[in-house]
Structure formats: C-alpha cells, structure tokens
C-alpha atoms as a printed R data frame, in Angstrom:
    type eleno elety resid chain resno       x       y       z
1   ATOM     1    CA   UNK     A     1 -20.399  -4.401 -27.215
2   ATOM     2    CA   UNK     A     2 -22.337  -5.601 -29.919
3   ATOM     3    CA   UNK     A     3 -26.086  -7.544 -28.909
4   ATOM     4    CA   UNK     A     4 -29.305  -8.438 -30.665
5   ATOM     5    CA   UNK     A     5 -31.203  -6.974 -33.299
6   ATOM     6    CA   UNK     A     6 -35.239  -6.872 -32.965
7   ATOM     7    CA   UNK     A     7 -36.930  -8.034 -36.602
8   ATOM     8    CA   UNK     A     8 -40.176  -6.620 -37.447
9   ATOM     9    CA   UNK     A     9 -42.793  -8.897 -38.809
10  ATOM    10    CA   UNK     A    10 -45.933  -8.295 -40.211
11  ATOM    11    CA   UNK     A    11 -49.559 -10.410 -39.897
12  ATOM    12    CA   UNK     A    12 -52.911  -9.236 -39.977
13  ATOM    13    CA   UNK     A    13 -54.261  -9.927 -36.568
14  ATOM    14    CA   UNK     A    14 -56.982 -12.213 -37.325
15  ATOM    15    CA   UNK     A    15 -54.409 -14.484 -38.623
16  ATOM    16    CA   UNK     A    16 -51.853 -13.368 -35.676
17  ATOM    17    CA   UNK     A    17 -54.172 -14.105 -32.989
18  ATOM    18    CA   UNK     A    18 -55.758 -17.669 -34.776
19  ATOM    19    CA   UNK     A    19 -51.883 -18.768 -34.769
20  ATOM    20    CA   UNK     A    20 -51.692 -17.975 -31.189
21  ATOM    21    CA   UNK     A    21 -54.443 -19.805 -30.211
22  ATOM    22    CA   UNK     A    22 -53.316 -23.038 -32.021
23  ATOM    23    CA   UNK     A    23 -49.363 -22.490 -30.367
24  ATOM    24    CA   UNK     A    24 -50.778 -22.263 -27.005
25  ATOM    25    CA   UNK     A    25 -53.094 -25.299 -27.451
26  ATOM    26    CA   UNK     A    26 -49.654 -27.255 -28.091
27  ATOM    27    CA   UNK     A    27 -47.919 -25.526 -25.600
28  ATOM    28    CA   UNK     A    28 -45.977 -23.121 -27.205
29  ATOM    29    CA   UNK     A    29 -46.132 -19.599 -28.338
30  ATOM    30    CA   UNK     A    30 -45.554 -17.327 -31.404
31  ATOM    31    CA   UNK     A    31 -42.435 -15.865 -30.514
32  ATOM    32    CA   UNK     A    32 -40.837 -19.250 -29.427
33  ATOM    33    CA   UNK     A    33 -41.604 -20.330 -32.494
34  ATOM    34    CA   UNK     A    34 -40.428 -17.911 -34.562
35  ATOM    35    CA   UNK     A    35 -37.368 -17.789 -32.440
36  ATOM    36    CA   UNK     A    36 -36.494 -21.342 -33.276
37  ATOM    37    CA   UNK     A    37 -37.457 -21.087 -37.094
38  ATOM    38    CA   UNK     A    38 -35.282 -18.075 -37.129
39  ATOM    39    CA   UNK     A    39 -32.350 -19.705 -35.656
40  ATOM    40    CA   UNK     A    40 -33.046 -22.525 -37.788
41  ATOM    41    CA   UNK     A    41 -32.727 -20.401 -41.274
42  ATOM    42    CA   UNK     A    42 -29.475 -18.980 -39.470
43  ATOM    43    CA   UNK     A    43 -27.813 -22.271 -39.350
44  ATOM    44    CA   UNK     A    44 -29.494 -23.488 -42.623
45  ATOM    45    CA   UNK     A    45 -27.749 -20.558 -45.137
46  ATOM    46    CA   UNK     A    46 -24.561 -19.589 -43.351
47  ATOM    47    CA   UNK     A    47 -21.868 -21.648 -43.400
48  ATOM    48    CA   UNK     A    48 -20.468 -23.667 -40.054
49  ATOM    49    CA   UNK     A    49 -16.805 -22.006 -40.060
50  ATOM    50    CA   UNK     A    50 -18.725 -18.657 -40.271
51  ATOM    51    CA   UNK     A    51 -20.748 -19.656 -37.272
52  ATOM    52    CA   UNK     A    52 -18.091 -20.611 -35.300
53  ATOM    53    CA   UNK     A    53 -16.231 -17.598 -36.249
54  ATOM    54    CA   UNK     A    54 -19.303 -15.378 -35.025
55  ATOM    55    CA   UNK     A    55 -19.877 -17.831 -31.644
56  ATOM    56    CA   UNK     A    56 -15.836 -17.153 -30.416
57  ATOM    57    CA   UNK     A    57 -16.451 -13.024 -31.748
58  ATOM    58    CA   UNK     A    58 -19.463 -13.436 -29.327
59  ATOM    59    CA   UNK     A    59 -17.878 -15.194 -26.506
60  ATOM    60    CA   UNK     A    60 -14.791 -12.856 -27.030
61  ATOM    61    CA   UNK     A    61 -16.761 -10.065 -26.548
62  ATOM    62    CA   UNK     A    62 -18.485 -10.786 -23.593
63  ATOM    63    CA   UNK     A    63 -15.211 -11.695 -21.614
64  ATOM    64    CA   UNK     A    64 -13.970  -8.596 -22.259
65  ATOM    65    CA   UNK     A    65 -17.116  -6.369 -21.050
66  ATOM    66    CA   UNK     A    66 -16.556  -8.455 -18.276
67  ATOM    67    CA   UNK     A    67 -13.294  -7.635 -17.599
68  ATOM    68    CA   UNK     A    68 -14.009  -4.338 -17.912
69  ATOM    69    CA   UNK     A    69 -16.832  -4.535 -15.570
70  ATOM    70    CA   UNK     A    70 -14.664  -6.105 -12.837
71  ATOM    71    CA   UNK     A    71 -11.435  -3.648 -13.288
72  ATOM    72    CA   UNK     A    72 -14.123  -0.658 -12.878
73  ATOM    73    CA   UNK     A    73 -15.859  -2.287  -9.457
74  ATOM    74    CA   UNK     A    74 -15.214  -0.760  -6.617
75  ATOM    75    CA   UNK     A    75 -15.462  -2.196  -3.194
76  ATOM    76    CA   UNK     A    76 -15.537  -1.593  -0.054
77  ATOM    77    CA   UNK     A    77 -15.320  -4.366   3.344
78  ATOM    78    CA   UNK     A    78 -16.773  -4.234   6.107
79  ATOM    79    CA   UNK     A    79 -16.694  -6.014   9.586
80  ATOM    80    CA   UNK     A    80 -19.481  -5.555  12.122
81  ATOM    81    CA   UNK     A    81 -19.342  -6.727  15.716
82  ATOM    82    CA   UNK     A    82 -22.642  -5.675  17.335
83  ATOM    83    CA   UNK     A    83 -24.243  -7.945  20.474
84  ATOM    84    CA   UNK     A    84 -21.714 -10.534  20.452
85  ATOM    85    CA   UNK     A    85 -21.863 -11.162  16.767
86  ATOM    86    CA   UNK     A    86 -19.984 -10.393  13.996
87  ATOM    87    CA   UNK     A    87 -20.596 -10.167  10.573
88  ATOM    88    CA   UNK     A    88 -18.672  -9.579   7.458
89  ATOM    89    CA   UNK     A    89 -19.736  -7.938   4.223
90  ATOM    90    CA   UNK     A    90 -18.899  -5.971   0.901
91  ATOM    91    CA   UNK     A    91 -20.806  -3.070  -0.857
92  ATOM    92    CA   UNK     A    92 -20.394  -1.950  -4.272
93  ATOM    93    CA   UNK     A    93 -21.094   1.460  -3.423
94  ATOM    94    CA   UNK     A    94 -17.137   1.965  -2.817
95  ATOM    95    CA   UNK     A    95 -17.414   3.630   0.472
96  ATOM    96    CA   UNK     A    96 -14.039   5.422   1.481
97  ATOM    97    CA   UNK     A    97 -13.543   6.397   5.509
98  ATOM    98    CA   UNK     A    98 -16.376   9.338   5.481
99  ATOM    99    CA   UNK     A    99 -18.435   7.232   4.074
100 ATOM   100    CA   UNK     A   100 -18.275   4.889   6.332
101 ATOM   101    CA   UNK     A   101 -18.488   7.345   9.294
102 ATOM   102    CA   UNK     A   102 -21.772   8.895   8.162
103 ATOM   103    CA   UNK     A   103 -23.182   5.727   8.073
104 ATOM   104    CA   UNK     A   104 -22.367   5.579  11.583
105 ATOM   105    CA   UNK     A   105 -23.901   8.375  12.340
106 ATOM   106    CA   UNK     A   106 -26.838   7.776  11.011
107 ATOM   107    CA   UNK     A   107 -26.992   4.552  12.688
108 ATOM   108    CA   UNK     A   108 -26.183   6.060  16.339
109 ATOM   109    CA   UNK     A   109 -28.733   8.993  15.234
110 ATOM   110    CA   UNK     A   110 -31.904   6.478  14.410
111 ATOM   111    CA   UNK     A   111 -34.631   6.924  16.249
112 ATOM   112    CA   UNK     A   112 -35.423   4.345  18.656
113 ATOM   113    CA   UNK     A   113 -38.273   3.014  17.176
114 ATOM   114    CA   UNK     A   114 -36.746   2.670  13.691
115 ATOM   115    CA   UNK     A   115 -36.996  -0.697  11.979
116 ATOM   116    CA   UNK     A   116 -33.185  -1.214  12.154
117 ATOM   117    CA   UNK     A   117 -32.061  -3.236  14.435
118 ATOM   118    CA   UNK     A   118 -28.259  -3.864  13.629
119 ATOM   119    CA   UNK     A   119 -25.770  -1.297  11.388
120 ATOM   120    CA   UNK     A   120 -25.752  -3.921   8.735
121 ATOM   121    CA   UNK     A   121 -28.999  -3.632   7.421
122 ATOM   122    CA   UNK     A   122 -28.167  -0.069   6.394
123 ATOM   123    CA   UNK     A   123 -26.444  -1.992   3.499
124 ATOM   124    CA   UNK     A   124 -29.600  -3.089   1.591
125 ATOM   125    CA   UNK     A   125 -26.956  -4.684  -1.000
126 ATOM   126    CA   UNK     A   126 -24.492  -6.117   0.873
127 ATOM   127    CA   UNK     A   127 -22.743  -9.224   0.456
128 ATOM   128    CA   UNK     A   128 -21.367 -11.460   2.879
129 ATOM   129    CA   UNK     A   129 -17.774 -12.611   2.856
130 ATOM   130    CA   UNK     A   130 -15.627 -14.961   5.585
131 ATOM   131    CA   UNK     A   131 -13.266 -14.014   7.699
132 ATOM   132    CA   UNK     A   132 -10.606 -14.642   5.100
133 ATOM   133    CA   UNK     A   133 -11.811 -13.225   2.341
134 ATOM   134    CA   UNK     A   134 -12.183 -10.177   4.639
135 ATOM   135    CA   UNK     A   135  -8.663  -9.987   5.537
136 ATOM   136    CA   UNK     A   136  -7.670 -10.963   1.709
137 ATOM   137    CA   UNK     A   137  -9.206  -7.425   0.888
138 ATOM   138    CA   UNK     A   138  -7.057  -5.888   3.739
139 ATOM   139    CA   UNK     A   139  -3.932  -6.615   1.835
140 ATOM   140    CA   UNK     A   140  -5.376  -5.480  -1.539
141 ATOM   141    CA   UNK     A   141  -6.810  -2.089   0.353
142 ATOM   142    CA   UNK     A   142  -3.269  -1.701   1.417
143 ATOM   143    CA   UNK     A   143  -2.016  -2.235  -2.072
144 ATOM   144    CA   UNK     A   144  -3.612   0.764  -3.038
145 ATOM   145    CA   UNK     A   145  -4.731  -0.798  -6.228
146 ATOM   146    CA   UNK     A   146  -8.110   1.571  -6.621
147 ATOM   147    CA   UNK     A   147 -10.330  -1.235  -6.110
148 ATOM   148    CA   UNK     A   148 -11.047  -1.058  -2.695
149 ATOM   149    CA   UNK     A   149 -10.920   2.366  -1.389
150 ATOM   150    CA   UNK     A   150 -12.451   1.067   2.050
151 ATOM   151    CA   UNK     A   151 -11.883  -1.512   5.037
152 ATOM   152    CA   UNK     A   152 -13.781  -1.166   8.355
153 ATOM   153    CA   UNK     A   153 -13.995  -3.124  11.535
154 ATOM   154    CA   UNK     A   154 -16.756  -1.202  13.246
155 ATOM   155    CA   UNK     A   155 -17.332  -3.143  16.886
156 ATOM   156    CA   UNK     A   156 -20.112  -1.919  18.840
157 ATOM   157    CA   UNK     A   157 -19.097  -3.660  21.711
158 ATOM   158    CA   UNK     A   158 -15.784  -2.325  22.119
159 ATOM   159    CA   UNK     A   159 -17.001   0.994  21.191
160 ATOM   160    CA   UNK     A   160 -14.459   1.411  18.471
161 ATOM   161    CA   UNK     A   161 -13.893   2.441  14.773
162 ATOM   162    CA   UNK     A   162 -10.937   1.260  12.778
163 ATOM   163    CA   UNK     A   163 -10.229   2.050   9.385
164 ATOM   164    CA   UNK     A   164  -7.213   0.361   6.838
165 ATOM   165    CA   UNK     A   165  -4.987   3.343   5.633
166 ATOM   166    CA   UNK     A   166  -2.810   2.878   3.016
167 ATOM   167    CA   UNK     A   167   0.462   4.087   4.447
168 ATOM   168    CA   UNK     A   168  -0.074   3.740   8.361
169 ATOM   169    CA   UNK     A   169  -2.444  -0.035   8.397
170 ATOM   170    CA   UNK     A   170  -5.214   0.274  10.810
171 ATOM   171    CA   UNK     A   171  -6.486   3.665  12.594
172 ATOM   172    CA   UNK     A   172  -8.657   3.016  15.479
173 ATOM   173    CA   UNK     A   173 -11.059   5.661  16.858
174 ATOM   174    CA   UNK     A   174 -13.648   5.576  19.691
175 ATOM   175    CA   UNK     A   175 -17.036   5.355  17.979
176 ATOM   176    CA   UNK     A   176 -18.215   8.384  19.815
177 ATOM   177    CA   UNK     A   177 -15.392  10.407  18.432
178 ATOM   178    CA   UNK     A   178 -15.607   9.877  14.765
179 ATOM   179    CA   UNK     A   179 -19.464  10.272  14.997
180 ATOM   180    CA   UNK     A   180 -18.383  13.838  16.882
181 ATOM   181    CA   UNK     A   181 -16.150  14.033  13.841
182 ATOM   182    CA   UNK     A   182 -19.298  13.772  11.843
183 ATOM   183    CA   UNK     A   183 -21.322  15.901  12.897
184 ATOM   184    CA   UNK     A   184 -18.140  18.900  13.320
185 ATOM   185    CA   UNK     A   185 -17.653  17.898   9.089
186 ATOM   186    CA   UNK     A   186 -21.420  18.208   8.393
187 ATOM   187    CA   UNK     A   187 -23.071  20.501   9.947
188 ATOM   188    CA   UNK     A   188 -22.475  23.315   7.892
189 ATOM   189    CA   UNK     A   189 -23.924  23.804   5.085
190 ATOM   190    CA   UNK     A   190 -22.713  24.070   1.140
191 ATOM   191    CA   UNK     A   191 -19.073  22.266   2.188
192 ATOM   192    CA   UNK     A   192 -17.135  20.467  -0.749
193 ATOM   193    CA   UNK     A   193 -16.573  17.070  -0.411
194 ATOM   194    CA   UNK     A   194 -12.884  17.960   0.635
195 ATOM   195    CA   UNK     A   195 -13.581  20.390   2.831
196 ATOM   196    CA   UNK     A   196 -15.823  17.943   4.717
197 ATOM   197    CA   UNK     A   197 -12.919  16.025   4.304
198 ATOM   198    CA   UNK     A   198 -10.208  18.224   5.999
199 ATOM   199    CA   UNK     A   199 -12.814  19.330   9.127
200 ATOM   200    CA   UNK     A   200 -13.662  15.461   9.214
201 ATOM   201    CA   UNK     A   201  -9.684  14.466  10.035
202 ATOM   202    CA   UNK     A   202  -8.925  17.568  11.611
203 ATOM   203    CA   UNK     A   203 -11.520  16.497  14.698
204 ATOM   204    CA   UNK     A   204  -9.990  13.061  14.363
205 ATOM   205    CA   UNK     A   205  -6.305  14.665  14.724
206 ATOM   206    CA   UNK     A   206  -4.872  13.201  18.124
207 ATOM   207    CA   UNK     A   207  -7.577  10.798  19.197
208 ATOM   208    CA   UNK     A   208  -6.323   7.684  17.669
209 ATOM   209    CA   UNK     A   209  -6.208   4.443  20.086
210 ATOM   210    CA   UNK     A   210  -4.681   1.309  20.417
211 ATOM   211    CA   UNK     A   211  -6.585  -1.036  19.938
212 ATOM   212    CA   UNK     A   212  -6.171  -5.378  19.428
213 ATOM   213    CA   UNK     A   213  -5.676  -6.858  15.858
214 ATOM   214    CA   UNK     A   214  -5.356  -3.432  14.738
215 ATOM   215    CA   UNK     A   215  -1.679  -2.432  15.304
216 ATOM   216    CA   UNK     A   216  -1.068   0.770  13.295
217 ATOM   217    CA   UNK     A   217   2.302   2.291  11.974
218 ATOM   218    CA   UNK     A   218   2.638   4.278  15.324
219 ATOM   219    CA   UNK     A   219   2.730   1.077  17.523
220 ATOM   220    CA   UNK     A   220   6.091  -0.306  15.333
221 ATOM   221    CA   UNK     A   221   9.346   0.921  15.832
222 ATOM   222    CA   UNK     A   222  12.711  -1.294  16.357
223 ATOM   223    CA   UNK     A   223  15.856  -1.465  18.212
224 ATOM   224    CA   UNK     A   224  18.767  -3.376  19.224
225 ATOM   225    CA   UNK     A   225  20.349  -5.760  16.646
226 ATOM   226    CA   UNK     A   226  18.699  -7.741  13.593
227 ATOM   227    CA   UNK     A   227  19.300 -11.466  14.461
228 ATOM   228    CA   UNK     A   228  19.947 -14.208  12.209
229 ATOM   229    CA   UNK     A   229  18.645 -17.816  13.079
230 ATOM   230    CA   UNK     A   230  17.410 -20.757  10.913
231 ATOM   231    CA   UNK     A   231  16.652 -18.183   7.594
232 ATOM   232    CA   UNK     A   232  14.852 -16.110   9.445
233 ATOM   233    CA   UNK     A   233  15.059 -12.595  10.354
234 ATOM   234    CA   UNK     A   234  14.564 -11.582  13.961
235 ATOM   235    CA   UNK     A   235  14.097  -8.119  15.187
236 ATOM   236    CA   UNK     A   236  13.016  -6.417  18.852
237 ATOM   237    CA   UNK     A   237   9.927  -4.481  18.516
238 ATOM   238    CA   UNK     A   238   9.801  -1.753  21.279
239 ATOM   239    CA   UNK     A   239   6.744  -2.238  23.712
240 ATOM   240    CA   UNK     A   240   6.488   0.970  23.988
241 ATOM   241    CA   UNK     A   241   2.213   1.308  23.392
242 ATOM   242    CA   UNK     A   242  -0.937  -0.242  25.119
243 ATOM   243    CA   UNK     A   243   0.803  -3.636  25.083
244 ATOM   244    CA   UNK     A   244  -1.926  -4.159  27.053
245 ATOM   245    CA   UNK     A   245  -5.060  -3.281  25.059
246 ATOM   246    CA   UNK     A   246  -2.913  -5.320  22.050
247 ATOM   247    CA   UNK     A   247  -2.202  -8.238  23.959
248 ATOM   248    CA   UNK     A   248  -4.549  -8.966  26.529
249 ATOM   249    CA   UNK     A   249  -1.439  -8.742  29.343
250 ATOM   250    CA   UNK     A   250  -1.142  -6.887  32.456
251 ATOM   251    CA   UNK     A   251   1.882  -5.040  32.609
252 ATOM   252    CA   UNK     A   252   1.173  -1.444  32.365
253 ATOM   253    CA   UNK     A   253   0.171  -1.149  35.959
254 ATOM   254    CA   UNK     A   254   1.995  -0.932  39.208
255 ATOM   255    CA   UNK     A   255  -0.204  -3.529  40.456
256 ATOM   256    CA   UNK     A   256   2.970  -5.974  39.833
257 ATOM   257    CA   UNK     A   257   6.591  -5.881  38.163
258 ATOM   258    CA   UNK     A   258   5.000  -8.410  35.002
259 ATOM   259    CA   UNK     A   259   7.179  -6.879  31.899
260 ATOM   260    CA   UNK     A   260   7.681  -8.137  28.201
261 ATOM   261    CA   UNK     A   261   9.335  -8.753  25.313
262 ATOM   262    CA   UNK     A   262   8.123  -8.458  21.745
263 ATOM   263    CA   UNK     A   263   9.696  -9.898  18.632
264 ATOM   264    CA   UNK     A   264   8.692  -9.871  14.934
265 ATOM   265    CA   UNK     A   265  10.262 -12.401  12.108
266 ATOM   266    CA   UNK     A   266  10.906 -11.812   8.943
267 ATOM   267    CA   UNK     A   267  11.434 -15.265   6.660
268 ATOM   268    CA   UNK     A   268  14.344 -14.462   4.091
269 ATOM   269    CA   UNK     A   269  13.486 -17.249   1.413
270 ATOM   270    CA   UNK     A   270  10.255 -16.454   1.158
271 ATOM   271    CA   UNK     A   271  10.321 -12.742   1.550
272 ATOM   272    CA   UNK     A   272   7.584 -12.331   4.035
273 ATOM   273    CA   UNK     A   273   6.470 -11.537   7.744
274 ATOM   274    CA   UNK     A   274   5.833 -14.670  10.036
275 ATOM   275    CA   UNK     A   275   2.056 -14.725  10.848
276 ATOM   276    CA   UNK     A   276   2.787 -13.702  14.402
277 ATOM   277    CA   UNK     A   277   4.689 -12.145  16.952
278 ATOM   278    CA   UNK     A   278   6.674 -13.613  19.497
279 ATOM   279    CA   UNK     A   279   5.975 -12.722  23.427
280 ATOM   280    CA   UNK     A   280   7.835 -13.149  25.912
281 ATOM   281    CA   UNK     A   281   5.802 -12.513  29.183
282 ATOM   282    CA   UNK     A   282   8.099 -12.247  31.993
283 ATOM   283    CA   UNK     A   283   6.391 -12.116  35.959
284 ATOM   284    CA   UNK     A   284   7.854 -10.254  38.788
285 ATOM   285    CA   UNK     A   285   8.308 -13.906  40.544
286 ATOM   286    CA   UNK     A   286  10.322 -14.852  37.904
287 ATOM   287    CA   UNK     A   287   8.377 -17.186  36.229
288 ATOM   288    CA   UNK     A   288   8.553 -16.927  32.466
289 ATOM   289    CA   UNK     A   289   5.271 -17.428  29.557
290 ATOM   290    CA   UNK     A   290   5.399 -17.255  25.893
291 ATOM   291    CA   UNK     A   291   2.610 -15.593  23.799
292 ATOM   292    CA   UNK     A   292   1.900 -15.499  20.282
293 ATOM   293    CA   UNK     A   293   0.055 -12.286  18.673
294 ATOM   294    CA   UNK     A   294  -1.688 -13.472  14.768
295 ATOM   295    CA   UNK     A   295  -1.203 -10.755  12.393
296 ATOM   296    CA   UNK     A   296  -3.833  -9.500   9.399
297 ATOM   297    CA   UNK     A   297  -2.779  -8.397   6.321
298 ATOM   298    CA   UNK     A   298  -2.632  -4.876   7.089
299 ATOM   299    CA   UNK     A   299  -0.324  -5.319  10.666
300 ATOM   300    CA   UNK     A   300   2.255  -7.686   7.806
301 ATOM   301    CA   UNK     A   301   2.584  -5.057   5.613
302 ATOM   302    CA   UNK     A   302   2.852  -2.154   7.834
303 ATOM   303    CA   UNK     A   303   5.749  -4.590   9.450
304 ATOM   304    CA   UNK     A   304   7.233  -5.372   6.423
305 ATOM   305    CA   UNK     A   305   7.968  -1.576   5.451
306 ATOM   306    CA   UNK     A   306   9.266  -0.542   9.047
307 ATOM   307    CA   UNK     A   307  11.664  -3.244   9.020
308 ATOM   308    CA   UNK     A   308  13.005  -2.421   5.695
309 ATOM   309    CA   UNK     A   309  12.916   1.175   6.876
310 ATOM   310    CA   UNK     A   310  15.251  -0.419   9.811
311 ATOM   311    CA   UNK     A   311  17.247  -2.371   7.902
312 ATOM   312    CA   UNK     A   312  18.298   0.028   5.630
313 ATOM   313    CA   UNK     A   313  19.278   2.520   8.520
314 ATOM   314    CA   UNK     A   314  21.015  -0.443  10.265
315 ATOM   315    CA   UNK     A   315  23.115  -2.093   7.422
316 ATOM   316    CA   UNK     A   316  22.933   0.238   4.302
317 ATOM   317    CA   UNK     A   317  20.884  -2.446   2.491
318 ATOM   318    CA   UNK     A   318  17.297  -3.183   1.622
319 ATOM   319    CA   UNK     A   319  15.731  -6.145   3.647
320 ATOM   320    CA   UNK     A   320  15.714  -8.610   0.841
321 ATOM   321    CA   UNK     A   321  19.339  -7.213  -0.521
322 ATOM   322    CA   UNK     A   322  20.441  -8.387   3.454
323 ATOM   323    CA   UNK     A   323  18.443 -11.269   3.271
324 ATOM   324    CA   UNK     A   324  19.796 -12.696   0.156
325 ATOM   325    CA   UNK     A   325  23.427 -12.017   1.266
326 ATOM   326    CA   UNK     A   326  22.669 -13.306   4.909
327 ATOM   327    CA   UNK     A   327  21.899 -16.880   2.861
328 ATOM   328    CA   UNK     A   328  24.413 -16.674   0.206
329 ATOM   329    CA   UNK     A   329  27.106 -16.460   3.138
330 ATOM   330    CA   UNK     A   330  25.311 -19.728   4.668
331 ATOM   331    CA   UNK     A   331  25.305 -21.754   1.478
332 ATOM   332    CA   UNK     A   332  28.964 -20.972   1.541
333 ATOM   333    CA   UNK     A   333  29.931 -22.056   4.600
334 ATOM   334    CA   UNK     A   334  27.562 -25.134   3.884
335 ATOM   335    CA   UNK     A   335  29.560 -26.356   0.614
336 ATOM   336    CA   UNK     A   336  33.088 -25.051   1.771
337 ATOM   337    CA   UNK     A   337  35.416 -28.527   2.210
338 ATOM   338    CA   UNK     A   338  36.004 -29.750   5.522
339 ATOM   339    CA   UNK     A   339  39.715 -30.783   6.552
C-alpha cells in the first residue's frame, strides 16, 4: 500500500529556531505550518479531477488493506463462568483447543498469591462480546471458515471444559481432566506441536461428558418415523444420554417411574432447525409437563446434519429434496378443484 513521503528542508538554525519562536507565540508550530503551505501548493498546481482521481486511489487503497486485514484475523471466543459470573470475550491470538487448555493450566497452576484473580485476565487483550455475538461465532467456528479456529465455554463452577468441534458441535470435559491432559502433552520435553497434539487427545480419549447447552454429535441419534405437520418436520430424538444433566429432569433414577420424550423440528420453507426441542415430561402418576430445551448454533447444526443423515437413510432423499416435495404435494392438494 502506498503512504507518505517525508520532504527534506533546509534552514540554518538561527533562522529555524527565530521562526519557531514567532509560530509558537501565535500558537502554532513549524511543521503545522509547513504542512498546510504544502498542502496548499498541492491544491494550487494540480488540477481538481487529478485530485479527486488521487483521493478515490487513496480511499481505494485503504479499503482493500483493510479487507485484507480482516480476511487474515483470526479469532478465537471465549465464555467464562467463574463465581457466579460470566463473561464473554475474543482474542486475536487465534487460540485453537490446546491453546486454550494450557491456559487453563496455567490458571489452575498459579500460585496462590498471584495477582490474578479470575482466568480472564490472562487475556491482557481481550475483548468483550454479548451473549449473541458469542453464539454468532459458534456457527461461523462450525463453518469451518479459518477464521475462528476456537470456541470455549470454560465454567468454573460446574467444573467443566467444552470446546466447539467442527464435525461433532460441543465436547465437554471435566476441567480436571483436560488440565491432566495438559500436563500428560507437556511434560516432556522437545515434542512437536502435533505430537503434543496427539498425547493431548489421546488422554482426553473416553472422558467426554454430557453436559447442558452443550449437546454434542454423540447425544443425537433418531428413530421411528419423520412426521409431517403445519411445514414442519418432526422427528423422535432417542433419550438415550444424561437427559438429565441436559435437561434439568429427574428421570434417570429409580427414585420414581418420571420418563420422557424428546422431539426436534425441522422448518421446510425456511430450511432450518426450530430454536428448541420439544419435551414431553411424563410422571409415574400420570400427570403430563411440556419442556422446551433453546439450542446454540453449534447444537442446530450438529442437528441439522444428523437429520439429513436420517433422512436420507429413511426416504432415499436429502432433507431439503423431502422437504420441498413434502410441500409441493400440499400446494397440490391446496389448488386441486373441489366437486
């Protein structure tokens, strides 16, 4: 990109310093001056088209090292939940799951006398973000689009460690484990990066929980029919995880005969997954309650691909191919004469 050009002027320094004197006695300096003299002779001798020319060449450059700026940033998101609070933030310094985990570590590690007092101030340039804008960089992390090779939800109260992957949604981990993970990775000297990398999932390997707003790949699969009702798309997800932990129910006990039902949606004209899940809570007395469960970015997506996955094993089409025909039949049937 092209910038500014330094001139080099010459003035014997009795003279330099006598003109400095009298610019600063009006308020004003040499360089100012000369600035605005220059600037002056600029639009004196060249022409205006010329200098508009030149201004949009300017402008036109600048946009573009700023596009080039943004398409090469890399961030990463973060949400903290430590003492009841819980605070969201980016860093530019592109942290990918490691990352993240050594931070962690580091954190847990501190002595307890250390300055820091939360895991947030280990980010020295962070910048905070809303809950939205958090969950907006969810769906791009799960886009895989390079430019944010990182979610977290770290909660210290909870004790737990999730992570967005790109294929699977959200991996949860007990914070003791991945800092175990850590240390297993790390402690030997002169690793590569991706041999850190391979010890650091190998520990990992089998200890992945269930956690709340964090449903993961694992916790989806389908059965029974796909349903059709009011252009939407209903299909029976099997409650076969910590409903539980997820929902904040009490069936997985023998304390009581409490059992459930779980349903996602899929809307067909607008080719995406409801916001929530429907629950159907039903008690051993025989009392019936209905639950909702909101759904992030990353649980939508993950949801979106099984039940394409399902569709496709269940009718031989894609989920929008069955969509589309599912309301083409309807319109039909809607304009078909009446006897």
């Amino acid at each position: 990109m092209s910038g500014d050009e330094a001139l080099e002027l010459w003035l014997h320094e009795y003279k330099l310093d006598a003109l400095g004197r009298v610019l600063t006695e009006h308020g004003t300096d040499t360089r100012t001056v000369l600035q605005a003299r220059l600037e002056e002779l600029y639009r004196q001798y060249v022409p205006a088209q010329e200098r508009v020319n030149i201004n949009n060449r300017i402008e036109g450059e600048r946009l573009a090292e700023e596009r080039r700026a943004e398409e090469s940033r890399r961030i990463s998101a973060f949400r903290v939940a430590e003492h009841g609070q819980a605070q969201y933030f980016t860093t530019d310094a592109g942290h990918e799951f490691l990352d993240a985990a050594k931070r962690l570590r580091i954190y847990l590690t501190k002595e307890p006398s250390a300055p820091l007092d939360n895991f947030a101030g280990l980010f020295t340039h962070r910048v905070e973000i809303t809950a939205d804008q958090f969950n907006e960089l969810v769906g791009i992390r799960m886009d895989n689009t390079g430019k944010v090779p990182g979610v977290f939800d770290i909660d210290f109260d909870k004790r737990e460690f999730s992570a967005v992957h790109i294929m699977d949604g959200w991996k949860t981990f007990a914070i003791g484990d991945v800092s175990a993970a850590v240390y297993h990775a790390t402690r030997k000297h002169g690793l590569t990066d991706k041999q850190q990398w391979d010890r650091f999932l190998e520990r990992l390997n089998g200890k992945e929980i269930t956690s709340a707003s964090h449903l993961s790949a694992r916790n989806i699969s389908f059965s029974e029919e796909i349903t059709e009702m009011d252009d939407c798309l209903n299909f029976y997800l099997n409650a076969d995880f910590d409903v539980d932990a997820v929902f904040g129910t009490e069936v997985c006990t023998s304390a009581n005969c409490d059992w459930l039902n779980v349903y996602a949606n899929y809307d067909m004209a607008a080719h995406e997954v409801y916001d929530t899940l429907d629950i159907e809570l039903h008690r051993g007395g025989g009392s019936e309650e209905t639950l909702s469960y909101p759904l992030n970015a990353a649980e939508k997506k993950v949801l979106r691909r099984k039940m394409d996955a399902y569709c496709r094993e269940q009718t031989g089409m894609t989920l929008d191919e069955y969509s589309e025909r599912h309301m083409a039949e309807e319109r039909s049937l809607l304009t078909e004469p009446t006897m």
